[in-house]
Every structure is written in structure tokens, then in C-alpha cells.
N, C-alpha and C positions, 0 to 999 in steps of 0.2 A: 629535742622537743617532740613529745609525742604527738600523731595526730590521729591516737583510736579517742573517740567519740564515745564515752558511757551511754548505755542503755538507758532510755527512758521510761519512767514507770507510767503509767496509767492515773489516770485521776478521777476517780467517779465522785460527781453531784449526786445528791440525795436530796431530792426537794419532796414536800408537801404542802399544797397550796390553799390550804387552809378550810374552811365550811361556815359560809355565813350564809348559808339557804336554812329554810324550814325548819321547823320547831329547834334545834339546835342552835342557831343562830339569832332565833328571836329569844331564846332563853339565854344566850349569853349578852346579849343589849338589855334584857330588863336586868342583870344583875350588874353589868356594868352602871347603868342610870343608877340603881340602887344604891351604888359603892357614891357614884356622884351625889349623889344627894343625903348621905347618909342613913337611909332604909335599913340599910344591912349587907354583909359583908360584897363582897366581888368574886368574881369569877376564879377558883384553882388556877393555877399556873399550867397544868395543863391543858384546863377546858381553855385557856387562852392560847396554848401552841394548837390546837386542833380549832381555834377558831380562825386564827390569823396565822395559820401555816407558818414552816420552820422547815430547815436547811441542814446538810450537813456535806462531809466530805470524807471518802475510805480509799484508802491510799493500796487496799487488797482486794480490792474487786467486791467489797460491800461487805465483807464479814466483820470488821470491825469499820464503826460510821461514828467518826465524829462529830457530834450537833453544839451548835451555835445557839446561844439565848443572847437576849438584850440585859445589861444591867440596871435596872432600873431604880437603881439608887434609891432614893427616897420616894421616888412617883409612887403615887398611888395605882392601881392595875387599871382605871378609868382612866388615869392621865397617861398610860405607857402606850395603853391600846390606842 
């Protein structure tokens, strides 16, 4: 039975925590409300990962970063946020 121990790799987190200060923020709550209310459409999916921050993981020291979203099924983007 061997007892060499394999090398362990590294694991980097990639986080970004999102922006709900100042005009950025108050513009994606009046489009959110919008979408609730039917006004008019909701916030891009990305104006939602840069409002409500998103994650990820690079298994090479950050050159390739895999990111995580939510599946949001049927939600509407007011019900997901």
C-alpha cells in the first residue's frame, strides 16, 4: 500500500459583492418595482449579477474562473432578486 500523499492543487474563490449604493442601485430597484408591478420590463441579468454580486471558482490560479448563477426557473427577476 502506498503511502505518497498526491499534491494538492489550490483553489481560488472569485467573489464580487455586488453594488446597491448610488444611482446604480437606485436604478436597478426602480426597474425591479417596475417588473413587479408591470410598468415595464426588469433589470438584464447582468445589471442583476453586478447588483447582487456573484461568485466563482479557478482551479489555475484565476485564468480560467468558473461562475455560478441561480436558476431561476420561472421567477420572475423581482421574484429571484
Amino acid at each position: 500500500m502506498s503511502k505518497v500523499v498526491p499534491a494538492c492543487k489550490p483553489i481560488t474563490v472569485v467573489t464580487f459583492r455586488g453594488d446597491r449604493t448610488g444611482a446604480f442601485g437606485a436604478a436597478i430597484r426602480r426597474k425591479l418595482d417596475d417588473e413587479k408591478h408591470g410598468r415595464g420590463p426588469g433589470p438584464t441579468i447582468l445589471e442583476c449579477l453586478l447588483f447582487a454580486g456573484h461568485t466563482g471558482v479557478s482551479l489555475d490560479a484565476g485564468t480560467v474562473v468558473y461562475g455560478f448563477n441561480p436558476d431561476a426557473g420561472t421567477l420572475l427577476v423581482w421574484q429571484l432578486i
